[in-house]
KEZA-191885 format. One line per field, with one value per residue (C-alpha): z, y, x; residue number from 0. Coordinates in pm, 1 decimal. Example, Ala and Ser with C-alpha at 12.3 -4.5 7.8 and 13.67 -1.06 7.14 Angstrom:
residues 2
w 780.0 / 714.0;
v -450.0 / -106.0;
u 1230.0 / 1367.0;
i 0 / 1;
This chain:
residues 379
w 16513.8 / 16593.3 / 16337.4 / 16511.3 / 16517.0 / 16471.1 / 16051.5 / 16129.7 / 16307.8 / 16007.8 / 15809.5 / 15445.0 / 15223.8 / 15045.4 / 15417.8 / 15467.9 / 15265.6 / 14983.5 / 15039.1 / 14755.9 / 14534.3 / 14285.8 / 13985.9 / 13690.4 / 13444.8 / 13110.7 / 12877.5 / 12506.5 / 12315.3 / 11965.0 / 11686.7 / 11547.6 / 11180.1 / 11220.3 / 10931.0 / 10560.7 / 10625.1 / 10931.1 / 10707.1 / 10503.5 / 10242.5 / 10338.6 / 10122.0 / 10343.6 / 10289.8 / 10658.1 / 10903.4 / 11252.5 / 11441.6 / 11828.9 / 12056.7 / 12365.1 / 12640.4 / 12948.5 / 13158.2 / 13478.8 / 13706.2 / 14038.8 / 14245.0 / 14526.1 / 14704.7 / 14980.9 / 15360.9 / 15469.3 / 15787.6 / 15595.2 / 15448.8 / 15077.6 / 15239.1 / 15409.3 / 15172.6 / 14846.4 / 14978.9 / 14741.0 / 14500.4 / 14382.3 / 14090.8 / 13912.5 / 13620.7 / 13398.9 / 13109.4 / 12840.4 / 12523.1 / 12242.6 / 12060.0 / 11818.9 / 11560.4 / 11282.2 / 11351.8 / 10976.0 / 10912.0 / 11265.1 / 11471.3 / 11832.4 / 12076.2 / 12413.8 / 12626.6 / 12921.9 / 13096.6 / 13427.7 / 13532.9 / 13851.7 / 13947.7 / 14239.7 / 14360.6 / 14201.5 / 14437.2 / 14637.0 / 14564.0 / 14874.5 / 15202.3 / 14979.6 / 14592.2 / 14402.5 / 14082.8 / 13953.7 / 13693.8 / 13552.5 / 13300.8 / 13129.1 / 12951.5 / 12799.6 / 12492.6 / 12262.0 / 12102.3 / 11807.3 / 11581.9 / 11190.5 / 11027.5 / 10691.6 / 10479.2 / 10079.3 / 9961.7 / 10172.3 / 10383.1 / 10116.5 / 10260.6 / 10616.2 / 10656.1 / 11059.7 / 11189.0 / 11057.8 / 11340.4 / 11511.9 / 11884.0 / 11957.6 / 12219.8 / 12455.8 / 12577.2 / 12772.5 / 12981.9 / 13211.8 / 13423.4 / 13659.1 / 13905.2 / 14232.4 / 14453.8 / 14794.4 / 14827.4 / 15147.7 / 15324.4 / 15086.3 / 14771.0 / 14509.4 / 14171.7 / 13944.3 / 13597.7 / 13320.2 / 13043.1 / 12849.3 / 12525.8 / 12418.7 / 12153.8 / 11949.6 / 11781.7 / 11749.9 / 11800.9 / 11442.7 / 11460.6 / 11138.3 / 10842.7 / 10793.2 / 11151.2 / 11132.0 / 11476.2 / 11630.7 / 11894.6 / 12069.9 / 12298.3 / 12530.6 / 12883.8 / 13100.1 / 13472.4 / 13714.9 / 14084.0 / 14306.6 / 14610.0 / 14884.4 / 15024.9 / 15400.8 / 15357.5 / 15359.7 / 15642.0 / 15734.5 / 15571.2 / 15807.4 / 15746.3 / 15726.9 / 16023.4 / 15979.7 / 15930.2 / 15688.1 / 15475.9 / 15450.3 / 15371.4 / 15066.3 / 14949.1 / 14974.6 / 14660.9 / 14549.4 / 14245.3 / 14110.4 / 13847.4 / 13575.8 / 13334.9 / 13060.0 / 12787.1 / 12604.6 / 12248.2 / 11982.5 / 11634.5 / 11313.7 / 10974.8 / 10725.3 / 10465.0 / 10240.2 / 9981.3 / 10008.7 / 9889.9 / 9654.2 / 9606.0 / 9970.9 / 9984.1 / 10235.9 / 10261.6 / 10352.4 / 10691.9 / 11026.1 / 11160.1 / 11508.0 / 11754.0 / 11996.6 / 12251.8 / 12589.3 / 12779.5 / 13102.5 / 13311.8 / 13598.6 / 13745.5 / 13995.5 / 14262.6 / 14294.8 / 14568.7 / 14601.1 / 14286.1 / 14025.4 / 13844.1 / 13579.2 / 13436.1 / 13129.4 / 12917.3 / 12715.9 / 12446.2 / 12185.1 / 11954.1 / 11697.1 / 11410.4 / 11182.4 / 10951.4 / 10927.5 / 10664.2 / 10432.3 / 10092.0 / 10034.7 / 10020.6 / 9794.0 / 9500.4 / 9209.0 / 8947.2 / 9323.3 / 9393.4 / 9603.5 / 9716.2 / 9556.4 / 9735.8 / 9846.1 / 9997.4 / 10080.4 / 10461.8 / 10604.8 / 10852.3 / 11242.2 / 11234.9 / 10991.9 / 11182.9 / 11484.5 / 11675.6 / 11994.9 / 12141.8 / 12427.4 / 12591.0 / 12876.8 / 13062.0 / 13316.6 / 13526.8 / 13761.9 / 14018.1 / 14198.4 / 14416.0 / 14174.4 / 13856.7 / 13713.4 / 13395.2 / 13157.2 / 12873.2 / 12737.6 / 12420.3 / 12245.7 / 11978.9 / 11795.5 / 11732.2 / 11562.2 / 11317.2 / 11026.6 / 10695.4 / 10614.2 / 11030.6 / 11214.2 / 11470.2 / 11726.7 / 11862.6 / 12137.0 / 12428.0 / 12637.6 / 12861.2 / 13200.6 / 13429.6 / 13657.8 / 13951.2 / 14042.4 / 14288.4 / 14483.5 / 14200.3 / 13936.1 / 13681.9 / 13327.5 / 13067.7 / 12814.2 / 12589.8 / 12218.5 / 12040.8 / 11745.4 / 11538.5 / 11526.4 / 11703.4 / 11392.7 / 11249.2 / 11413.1 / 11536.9 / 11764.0 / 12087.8 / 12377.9 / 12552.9 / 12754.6 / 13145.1 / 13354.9 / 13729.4 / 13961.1 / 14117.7;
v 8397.7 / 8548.3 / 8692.5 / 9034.2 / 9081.4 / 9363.8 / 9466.6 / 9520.3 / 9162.3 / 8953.4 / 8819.7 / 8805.9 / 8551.8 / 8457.3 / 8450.5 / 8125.5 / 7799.0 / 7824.6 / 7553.4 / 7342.3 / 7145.6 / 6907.0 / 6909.3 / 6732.2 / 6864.8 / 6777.9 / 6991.3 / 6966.9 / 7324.5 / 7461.4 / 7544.2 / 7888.6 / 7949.1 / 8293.4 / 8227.8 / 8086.3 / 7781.8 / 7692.1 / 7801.9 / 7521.1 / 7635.2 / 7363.7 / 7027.0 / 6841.1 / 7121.6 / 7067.2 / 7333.8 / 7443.1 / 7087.0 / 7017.7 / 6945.6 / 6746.0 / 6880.9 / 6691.1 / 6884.5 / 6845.4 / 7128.2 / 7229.6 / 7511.1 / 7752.9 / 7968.7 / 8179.6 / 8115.5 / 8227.5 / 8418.0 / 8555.6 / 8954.5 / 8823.9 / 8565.2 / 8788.8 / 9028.8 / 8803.7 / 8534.5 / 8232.7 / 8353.1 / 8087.2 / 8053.4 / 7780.8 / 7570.4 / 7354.6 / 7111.8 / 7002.7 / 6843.1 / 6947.5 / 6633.3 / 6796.1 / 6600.3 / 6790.6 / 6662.8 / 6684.8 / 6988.0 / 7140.6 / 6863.8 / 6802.0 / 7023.1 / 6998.6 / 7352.0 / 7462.5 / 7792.0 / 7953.6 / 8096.3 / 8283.2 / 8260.3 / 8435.0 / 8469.4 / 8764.7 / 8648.1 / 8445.1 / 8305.2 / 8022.5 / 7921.7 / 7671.0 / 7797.3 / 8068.4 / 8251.9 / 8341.1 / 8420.3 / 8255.8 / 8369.5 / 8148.5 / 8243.4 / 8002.3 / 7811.7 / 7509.1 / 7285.2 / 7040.1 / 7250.5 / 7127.6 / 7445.6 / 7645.3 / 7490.1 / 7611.2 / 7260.5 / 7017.4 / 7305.3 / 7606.2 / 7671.8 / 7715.9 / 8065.6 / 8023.5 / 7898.8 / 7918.3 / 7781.4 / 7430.7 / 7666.4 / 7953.6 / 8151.7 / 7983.4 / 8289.6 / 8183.6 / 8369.5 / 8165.4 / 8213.6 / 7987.2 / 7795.1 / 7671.2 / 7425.5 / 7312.3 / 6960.8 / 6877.8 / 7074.9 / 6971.0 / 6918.0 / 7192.9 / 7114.0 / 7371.0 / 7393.1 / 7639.9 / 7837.4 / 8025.3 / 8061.2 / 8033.0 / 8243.0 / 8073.1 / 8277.1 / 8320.3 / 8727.0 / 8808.2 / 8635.0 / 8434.0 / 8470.6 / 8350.9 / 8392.1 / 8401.3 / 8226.6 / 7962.7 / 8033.7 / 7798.9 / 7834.5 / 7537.1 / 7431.4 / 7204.4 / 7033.1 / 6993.7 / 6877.5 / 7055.6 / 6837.0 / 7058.6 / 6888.9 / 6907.1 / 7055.6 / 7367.0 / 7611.0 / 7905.7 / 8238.6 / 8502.5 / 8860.3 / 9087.9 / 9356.2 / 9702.2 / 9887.9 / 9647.2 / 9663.2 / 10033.7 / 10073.3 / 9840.3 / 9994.4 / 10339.8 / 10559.5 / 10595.6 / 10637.6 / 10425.3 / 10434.0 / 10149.3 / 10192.8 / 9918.5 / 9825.8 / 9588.4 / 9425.1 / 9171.4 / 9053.1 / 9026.0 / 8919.1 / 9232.0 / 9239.2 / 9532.1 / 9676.3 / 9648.4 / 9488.4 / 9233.3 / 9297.3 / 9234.7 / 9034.2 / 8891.5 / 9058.9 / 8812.1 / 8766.2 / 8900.1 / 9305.3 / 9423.4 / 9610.4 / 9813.5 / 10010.4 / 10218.6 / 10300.9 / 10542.5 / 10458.9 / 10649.5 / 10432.6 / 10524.0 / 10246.7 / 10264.9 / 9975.4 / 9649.6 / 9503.5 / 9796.5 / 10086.7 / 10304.5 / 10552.2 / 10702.8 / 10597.6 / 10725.7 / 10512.8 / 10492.6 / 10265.5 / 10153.8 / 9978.4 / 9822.3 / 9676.6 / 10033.9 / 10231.4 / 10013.9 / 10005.4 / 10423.0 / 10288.4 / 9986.0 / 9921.8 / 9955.3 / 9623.1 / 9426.7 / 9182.2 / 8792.6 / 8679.2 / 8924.7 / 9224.3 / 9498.2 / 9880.6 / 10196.4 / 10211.3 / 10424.1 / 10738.3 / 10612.5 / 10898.6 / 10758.2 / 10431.6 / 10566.5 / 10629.6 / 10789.3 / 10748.3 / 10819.9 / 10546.0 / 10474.0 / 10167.3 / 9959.7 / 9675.9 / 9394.3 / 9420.0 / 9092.7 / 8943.7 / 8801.5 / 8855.5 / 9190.3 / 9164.2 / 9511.6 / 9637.4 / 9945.5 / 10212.4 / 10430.6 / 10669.5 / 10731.1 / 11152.9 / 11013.6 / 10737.9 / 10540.2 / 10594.1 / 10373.8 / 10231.1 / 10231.3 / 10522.6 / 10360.2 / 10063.8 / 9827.6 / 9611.7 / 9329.6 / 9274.6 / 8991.8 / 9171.0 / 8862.0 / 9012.2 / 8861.2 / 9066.4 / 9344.7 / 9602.8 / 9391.6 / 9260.8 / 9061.7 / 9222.7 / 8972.3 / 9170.9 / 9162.0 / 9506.6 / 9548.8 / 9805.3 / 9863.9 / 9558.5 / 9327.9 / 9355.5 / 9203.3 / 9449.6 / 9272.8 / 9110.5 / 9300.6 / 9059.3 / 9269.8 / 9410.1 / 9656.6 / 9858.0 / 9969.4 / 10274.3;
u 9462.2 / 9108.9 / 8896.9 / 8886.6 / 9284.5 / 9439.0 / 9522.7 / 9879.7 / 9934.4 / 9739.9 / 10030.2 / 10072.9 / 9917.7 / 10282.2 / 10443.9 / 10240.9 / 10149.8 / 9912.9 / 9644.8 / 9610.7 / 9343.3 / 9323.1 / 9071.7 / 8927.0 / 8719.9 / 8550.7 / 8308.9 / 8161.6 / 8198.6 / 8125.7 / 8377.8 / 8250.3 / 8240.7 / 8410.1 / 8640.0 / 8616.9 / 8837.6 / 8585.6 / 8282.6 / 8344.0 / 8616.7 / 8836.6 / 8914.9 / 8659.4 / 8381.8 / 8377.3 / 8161.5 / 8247.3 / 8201.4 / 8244.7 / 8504.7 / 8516.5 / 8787.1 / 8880.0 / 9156.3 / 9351.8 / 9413.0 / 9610.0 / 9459.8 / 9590.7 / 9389.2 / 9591.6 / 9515.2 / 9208.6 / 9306.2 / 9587.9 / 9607.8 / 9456.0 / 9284.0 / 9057.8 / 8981.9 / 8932.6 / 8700.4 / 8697.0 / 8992.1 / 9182.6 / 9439.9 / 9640.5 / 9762.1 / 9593.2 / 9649.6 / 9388.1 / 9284.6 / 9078.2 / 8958.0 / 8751.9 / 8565.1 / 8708.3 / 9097.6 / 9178.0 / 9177.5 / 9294.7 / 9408.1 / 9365.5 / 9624.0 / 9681.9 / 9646.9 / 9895.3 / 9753.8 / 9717.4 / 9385.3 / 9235.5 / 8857.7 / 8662.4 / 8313.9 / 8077.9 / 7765.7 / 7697.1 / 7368.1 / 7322.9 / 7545.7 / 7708.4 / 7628.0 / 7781.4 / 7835.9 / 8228.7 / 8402.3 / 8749.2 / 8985.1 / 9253.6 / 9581.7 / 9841.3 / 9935.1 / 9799.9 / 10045.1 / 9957.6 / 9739.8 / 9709.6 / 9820.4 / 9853.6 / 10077.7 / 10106.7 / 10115.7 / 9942.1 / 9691.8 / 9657.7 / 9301.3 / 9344.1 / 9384.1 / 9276.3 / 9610.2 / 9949.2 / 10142.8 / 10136.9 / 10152.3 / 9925.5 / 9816.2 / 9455.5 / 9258.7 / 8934.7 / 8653.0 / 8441.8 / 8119.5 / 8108.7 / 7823.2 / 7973.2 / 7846.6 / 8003.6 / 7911.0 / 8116.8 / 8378.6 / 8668.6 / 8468.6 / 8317.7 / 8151.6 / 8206.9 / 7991.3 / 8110.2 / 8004.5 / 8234.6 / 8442.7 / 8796.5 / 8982.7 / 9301.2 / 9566.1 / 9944.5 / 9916.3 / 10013.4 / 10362.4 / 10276.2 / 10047.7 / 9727.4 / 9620.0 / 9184.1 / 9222.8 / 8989.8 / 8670.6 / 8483.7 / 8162.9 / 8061.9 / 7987.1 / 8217.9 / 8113.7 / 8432.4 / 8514.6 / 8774.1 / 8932.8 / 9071.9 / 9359.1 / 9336.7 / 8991.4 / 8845.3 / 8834.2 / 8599.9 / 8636.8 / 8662.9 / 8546.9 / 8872.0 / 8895.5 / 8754.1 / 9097.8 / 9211.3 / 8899.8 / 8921.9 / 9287.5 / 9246.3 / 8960.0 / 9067.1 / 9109.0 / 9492.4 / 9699.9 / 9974.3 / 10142.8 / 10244.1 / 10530.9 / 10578.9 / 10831.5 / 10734.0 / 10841.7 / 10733.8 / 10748.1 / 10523.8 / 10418.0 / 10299.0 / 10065.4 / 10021.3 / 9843.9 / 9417.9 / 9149.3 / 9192.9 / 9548.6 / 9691.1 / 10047.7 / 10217.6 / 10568.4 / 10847.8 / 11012.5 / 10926.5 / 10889.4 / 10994.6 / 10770.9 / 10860.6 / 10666.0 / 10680.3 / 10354.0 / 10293.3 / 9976.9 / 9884.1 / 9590.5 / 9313.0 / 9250.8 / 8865.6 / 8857.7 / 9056.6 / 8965.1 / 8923.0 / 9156.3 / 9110.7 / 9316.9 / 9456.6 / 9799.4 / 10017.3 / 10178.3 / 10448.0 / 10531.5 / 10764.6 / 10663.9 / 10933.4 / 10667.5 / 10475.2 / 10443.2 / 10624.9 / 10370.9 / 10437.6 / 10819.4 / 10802.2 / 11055.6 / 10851.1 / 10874.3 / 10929.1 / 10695.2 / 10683.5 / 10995.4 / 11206.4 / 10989.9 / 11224.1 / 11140.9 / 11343.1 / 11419.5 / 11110.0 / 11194.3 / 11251.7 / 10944.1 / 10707.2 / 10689.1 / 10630.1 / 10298.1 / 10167.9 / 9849.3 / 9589.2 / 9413.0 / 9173.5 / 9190.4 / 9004.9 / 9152.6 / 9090.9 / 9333.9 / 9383.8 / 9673.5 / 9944.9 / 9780.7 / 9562.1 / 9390.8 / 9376.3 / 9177.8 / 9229.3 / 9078.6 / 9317.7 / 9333.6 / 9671.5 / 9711.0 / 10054.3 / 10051.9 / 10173.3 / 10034.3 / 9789.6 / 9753.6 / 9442.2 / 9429.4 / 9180.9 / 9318.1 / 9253.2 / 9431.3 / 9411.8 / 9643.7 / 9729.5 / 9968.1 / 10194.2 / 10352.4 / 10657.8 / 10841.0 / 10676.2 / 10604.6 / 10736.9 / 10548.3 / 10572.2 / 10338.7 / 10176.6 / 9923.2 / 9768.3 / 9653.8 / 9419.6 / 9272.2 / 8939.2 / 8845.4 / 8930.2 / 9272.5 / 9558.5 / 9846.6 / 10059.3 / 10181.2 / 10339.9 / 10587.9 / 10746.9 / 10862.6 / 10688.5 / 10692.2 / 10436.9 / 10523.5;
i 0 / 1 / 2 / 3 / 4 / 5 / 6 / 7 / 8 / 9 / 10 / 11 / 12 / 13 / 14 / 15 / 16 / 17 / 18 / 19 / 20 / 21 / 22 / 23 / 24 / 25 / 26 / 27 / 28 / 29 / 30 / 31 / 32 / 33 / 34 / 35 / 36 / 37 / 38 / 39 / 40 / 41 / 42 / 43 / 44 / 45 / 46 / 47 / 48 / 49 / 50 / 51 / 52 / 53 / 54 / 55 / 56 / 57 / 58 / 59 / 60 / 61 / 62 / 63 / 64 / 65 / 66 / 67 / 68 / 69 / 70 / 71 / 72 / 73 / 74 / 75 / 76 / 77 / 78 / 79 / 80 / 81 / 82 / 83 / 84 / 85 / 86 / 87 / 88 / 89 / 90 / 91 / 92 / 93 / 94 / 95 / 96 / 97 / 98 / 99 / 100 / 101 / 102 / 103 / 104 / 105 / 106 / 107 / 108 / 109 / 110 / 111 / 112 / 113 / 114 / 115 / 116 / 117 / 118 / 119 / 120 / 121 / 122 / 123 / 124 / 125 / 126 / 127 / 128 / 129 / 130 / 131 / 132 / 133 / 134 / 135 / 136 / 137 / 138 / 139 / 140 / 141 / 142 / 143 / 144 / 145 / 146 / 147 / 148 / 149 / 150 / 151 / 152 / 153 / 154 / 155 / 156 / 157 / 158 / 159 / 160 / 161 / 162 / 163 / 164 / 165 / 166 / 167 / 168 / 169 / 170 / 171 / 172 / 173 / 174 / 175 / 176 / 177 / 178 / 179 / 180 / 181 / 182 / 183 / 184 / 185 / 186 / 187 / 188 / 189 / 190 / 191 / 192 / 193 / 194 / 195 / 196 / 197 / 198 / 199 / 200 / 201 / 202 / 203 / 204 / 205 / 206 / 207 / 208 / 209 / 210 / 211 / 212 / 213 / 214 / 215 / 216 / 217 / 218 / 219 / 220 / 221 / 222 / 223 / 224 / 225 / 226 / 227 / 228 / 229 / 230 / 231 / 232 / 233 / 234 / 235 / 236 / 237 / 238 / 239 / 240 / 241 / 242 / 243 / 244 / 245 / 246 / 247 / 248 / 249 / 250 / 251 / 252 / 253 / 254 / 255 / 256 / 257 / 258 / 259 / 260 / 261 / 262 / 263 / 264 / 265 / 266 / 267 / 268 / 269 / 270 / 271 / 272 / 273 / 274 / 275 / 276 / 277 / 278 / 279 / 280 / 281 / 282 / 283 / 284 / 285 / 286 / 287 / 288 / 289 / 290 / 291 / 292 / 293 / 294 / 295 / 296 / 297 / 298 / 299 / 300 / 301 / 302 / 303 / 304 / 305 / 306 / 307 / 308 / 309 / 310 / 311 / 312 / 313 / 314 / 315 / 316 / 317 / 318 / 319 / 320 / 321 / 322 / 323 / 324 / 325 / 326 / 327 / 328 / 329 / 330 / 331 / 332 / 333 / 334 / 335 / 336 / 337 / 338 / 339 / 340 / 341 / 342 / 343 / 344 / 345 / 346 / 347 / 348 / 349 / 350 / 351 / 352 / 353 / 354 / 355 / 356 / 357 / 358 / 359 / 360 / 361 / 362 / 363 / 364 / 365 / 366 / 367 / 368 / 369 / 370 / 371 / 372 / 373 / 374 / 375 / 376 / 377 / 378;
């Protein structure tokens, strides 16, 4: 197939085989002090530290005379495995990470050297966490699994036709999303050097036809609609005199986005969102004399856990995966909930429109709401 074919003979990038690389990777990062238990208010009187993470990755970047292949020059995507053997293993351990993550050029700086980005999303496994006996201090994690969210900027240099070093500067963010109490979370900032081998090599990237160009970057609207669902731990009361209530709170929600494709790889649009809140709401309907364990409350109103909001979003539309942020304000809320709020969301297309919805929302960029695990539909 020539460059210059037509856009209606260039064949899809899933209708033929991904090409594939191997990769290795190592870096040395920072452990933030963005909590009291890393700050030093641990049994060690132990301070932030450093890690050293080597990984293993697979890549697959879509053929380059295919439909995406053309008109995302350089994407690639994956999964990944690594280790965090941080020098301060007492008091969190060392996990092991399993994520996927998608990269692409921003500019290209030389024939052969560039500047990307890459994101990361997955889980860690092995984390020392809070325990009331032998870990009462570590209010950062409370489960051995969390969530691994990482941002990358990324120098790329093609060494040889099948060969790319890839050095990294970025951070990582560790939480469980609020399913378990005390959940501070873990950050990192470091650098890491890596080397991609291309199996079979690499080919040439040819520019996508006119027509094709055009029809992906013009403007259209589609819209996204998203149920999603999750659970959490509660804590009431303020101050001083916050307690953890026992057991675990559903969370529902529902969203409507109508989205405005500026060009291939941005959207932005408003959403509207409800959500249900089983944990909401709750200190107005405690059992007085009920405290700890023995902590009981009248059933709220379906009404007074329930909140609607307006948000705006902006996303990075990519082939299989779209990443989404969004700012809302809730006209309809709990007593005693934040009413601006914020969301982050990775969007995994599975099947034409289809998509699985993995998100975390806060309120007022610092306290933990929840998770949104959930199902959603491009129209």
């Amino acid at each position: 197939m020539q460059a210059h074919a037509a856009a209606d003979s260039i064949p899809d990038g899933f209708a033929r085989p991904l090409h594939t690389g191997l990769g290795i990777d190592a870096g040395f990062s920072v452990l933030m002090p963005t909590n009291n238990y890393l700050d030093g208010n641990n049994i060690y009187q132990q301070r932030g530290g450093t890690v050293f993470t080597p990984g293993l990755r697979l890549e697959l970047r879509f053929d380059p005379y295919s439909r995406q292949g053309m008109l995302y020059h350089g994407l690639y995507q994956g999964v990944a495995i690594s280790a965090d053997l941080n020098n301060r293993y007492n008091i969190l351990g060392r996990p092991v990470s399993a994520f996927v993550f998608q990269g692409a050029p921003i500019a290209h700086l030389a024939q052969r050297l560039w500047l990307g980005y890459e994101w990361q999303f997955g889980a860690a496994f092995g984390w020392k966490h809070y325990n009331e006996v032998t870990m009462p201090d570590n209010v950062a994690l409370s489960t051995s699994t969390t969530a691994h969210i990482g941002l990358n900027l990324t120098l790329n240099y093609r060494v040889a036709e099948s060969t790319t070093l890839r050095l990294s500067m970025g951070g990582r963010h560790f939480s469980n999303g609020n399913t378990e109490w005390p959940n501070a979370g873990v950050n990192t900032l470091g650098v890491s050097l890596g080397i991609v081998y291309s199996l079979g090599g690499c080919q040439s990237e040819p520019q996508a036809p006119e027509q094709l160009s055009r029809e992906a970057d013009r403007g259209r609207w589609s819209y996204d609609i998203v149920g999603y669902g999750a659970w959490r731990k509660c804590v009431i009361g303020t101050g001083n005199s916050q307690e953890l209530v026992p057991g675990h709170f559903a969370v529902t929600g529902l969203q409507f986005s109508p989205l405005r494709h500026l060009n291939r790889w941005v959207a932005v649009g408003p959403s509207l969102d409800l959500q249900w809140d089983e944990g909401a709401n709750l200190d107005s309907n405690r059992v007085e004399g009920a405290y700890g364990d023995n902590m009981f409350f009248y059933r709220p109103s379906f009404g007074s856990q329930l909140s609607a909001g307006i948000s705006a979003h902006a996303e990075l539309t990519m082939p299989i995966f779209s990443v989404n942020a969004g700012l809302g304000y809730d006209f309809i809320k709990p007593a005693g909930n934040k009413r601006f709020y914020q969301s982050l969301t990775l969007k995994a297309f599975v099947w034409r429109g289809i998509f699985l919805n993995v998100g975390y929302r806060l309120g007022e960029f610092k306290t933990p709401q929840n998770l949104m695990l959930g199902l959603g539909i491009r129209l």
